[in-house]
N, C-alpha and C positions, 0 to 999 in steps of 0.2 A: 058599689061595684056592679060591674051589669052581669047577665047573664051568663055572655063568652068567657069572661074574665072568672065567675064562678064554676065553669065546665069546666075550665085550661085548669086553675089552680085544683080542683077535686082529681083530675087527671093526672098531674105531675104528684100530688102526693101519693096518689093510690100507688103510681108506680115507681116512686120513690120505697115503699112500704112491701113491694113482691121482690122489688131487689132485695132490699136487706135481708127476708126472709127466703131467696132462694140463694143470696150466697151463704148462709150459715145453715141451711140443709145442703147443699152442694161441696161442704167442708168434707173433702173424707181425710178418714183415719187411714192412714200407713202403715203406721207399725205403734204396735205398744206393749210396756210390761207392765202387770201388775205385783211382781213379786212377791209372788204366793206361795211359790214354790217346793219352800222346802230349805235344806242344807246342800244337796249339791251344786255342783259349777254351772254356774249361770253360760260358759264354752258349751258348744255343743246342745243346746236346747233350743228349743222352738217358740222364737214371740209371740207373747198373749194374742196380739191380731196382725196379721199382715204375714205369718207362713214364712216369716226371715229367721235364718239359722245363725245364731250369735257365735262369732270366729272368735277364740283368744288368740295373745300375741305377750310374750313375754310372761314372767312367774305371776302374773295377775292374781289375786285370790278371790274373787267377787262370784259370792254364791246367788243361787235363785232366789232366797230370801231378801236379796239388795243387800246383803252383807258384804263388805271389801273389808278383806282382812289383810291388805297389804301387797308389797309386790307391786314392780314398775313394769306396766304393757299395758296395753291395750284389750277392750271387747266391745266388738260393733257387728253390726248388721248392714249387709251389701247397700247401697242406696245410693242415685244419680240424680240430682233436678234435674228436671226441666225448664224450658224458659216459659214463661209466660205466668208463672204461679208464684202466688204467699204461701212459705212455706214458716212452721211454726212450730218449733221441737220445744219440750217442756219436760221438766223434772224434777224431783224434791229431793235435795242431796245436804246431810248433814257433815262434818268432819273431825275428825279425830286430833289434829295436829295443825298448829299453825305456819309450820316452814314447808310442809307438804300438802299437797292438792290432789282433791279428784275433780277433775273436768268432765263436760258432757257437752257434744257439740258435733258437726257437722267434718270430716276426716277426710285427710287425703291419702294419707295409709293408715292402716291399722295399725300402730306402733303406740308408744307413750307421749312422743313427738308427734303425733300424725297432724298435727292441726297447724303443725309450721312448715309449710311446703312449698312450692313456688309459690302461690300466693295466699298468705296465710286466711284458713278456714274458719268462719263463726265458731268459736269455742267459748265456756264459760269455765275458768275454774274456781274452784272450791277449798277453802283453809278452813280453821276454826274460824278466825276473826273477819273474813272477806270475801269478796271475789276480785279473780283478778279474770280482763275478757280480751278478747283475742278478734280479730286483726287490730281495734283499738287501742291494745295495750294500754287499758285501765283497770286501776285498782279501786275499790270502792268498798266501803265499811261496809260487814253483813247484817243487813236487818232483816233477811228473809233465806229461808233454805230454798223459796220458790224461784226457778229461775226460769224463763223465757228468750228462746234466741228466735229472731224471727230474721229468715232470707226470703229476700224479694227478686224475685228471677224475672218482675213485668217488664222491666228497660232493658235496653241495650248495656246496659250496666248494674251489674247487680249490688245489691245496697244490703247489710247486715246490722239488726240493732238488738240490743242486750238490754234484759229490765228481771231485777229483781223482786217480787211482790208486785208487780205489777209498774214500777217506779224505774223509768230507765234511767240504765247506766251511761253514764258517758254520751255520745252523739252517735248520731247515723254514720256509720262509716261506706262510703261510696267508693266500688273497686274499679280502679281505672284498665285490669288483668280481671278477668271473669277466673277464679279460685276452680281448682281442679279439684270435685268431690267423688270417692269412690263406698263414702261408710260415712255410718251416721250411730256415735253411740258413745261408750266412757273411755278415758285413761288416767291415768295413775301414776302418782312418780314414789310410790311409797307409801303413801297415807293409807288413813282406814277409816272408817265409818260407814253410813248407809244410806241409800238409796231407796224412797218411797213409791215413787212413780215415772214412769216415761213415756213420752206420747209422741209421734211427728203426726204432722196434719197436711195435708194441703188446701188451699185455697185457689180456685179458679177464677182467669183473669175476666173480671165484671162488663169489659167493654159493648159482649153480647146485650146485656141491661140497661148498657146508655143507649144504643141505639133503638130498642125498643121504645124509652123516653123519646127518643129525636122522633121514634113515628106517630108515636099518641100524638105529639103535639102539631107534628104535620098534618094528621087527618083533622084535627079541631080547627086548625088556619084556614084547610080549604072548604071546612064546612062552613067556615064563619064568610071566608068570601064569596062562596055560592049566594049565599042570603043577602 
């Protein structure tokens, strides 16, 4: 390997190596709970991060300790993507009952329903024995209470994919109707059980990063053809 070819290659990886490391400092936090709270209504309290006021919507019973003690409606927090961003909502939800569900997922009202709207919302729900996910409408055996919905706002077409323990569900669902989001959080058709953690993230679109790549490699071309 000659020398050019050892500058270009030390080049593309060094800057292969500040992407990686500035899109996962450049991840921010949204909103999160920790459910520490306590016993009261998780309605009307303020998110561990991100300063969002959590709306109820029907006899909901979901306390700040991540307790759901029943009751069908909804509790979310205001929330709108944008385009150009990985978005990446995450939660740890156990369940009480297998013909009833708690969901967590991305809303177009705040209701029980809110995730079936003109075009249905990234949602995950929750039984004892499963998940079933939403706009895929798939069902899949539960081997993890961890669930992950990740929305991709980069393309002109936003794409939605679901994985439990880290193992996705089902396939990428690609919406050919960009989904109407106004809330990002739980509902309920009845069940109960608990709720450990909740996190939305964003992710910023890396194109900034490749072109940085396109110039390192441009300055080593025109130094190699000066020479």
């Amino acid at each position: 390997m000659n020398q050019f070819a050892k500058y270009l290659n030390a080049a593309v990886l060094g800057a292969l190596i500040l992407i990686e490391g500035t899109s996962k400092a450049s991840a921010a936090v949204i909103y999160s709970q920790t459910f520490t709270g306590g016993t009261g209504a998780l309605a009307t309290t303020t998110s561990t991060t991100g300063a969002g006021t959590w709306t109820g919507n029907g006899d909901i019973n979901f306390n700040r300790n991540g307790l759901l003690e029943g009751g069908y409606g909804a509790v979310s927090l205001a929330f709108t993507p944008s385009s150009g961003l990985l978005y990446e909502l995450t939660a740890t939800i156990s369940s009480q009952y297998w013909s009833t569900w708690i969901g967590v997922g991305f809303l177009e009202t705040n209701t029980t329903y809110g995730f079936l709207g003109t075009q249905n919302t990234p949602t995950a729900l929750r039984t004892q024995t499963g998940w079933e996910i939403w706009p895929q409408a798939v069902s899949a055996s539960m081997s993890s209470n961890d669930v992950l919905i990740r929305l991709d706002t980069r393309a002109s077409q936003w794409t939605a994919a679901i994985f439990q323990g880290g193992t996705q569900i089902g396939s990428t669902f690609t919406y050919l109707t960009n989904p109407t989001i106004t809330r990002v959080g739980f509902v309920s058709d009845g069940s109960g059980g608990t709720v450990s953690a909740f996190q939305l993230t964003s992710i910023p679109e890396p194109s900034a990063y490749s072109l940085f790549i396109g110039g390192v490699m441009s300055l080593l071309l025109i130094r190699r053809w000066r020479k």
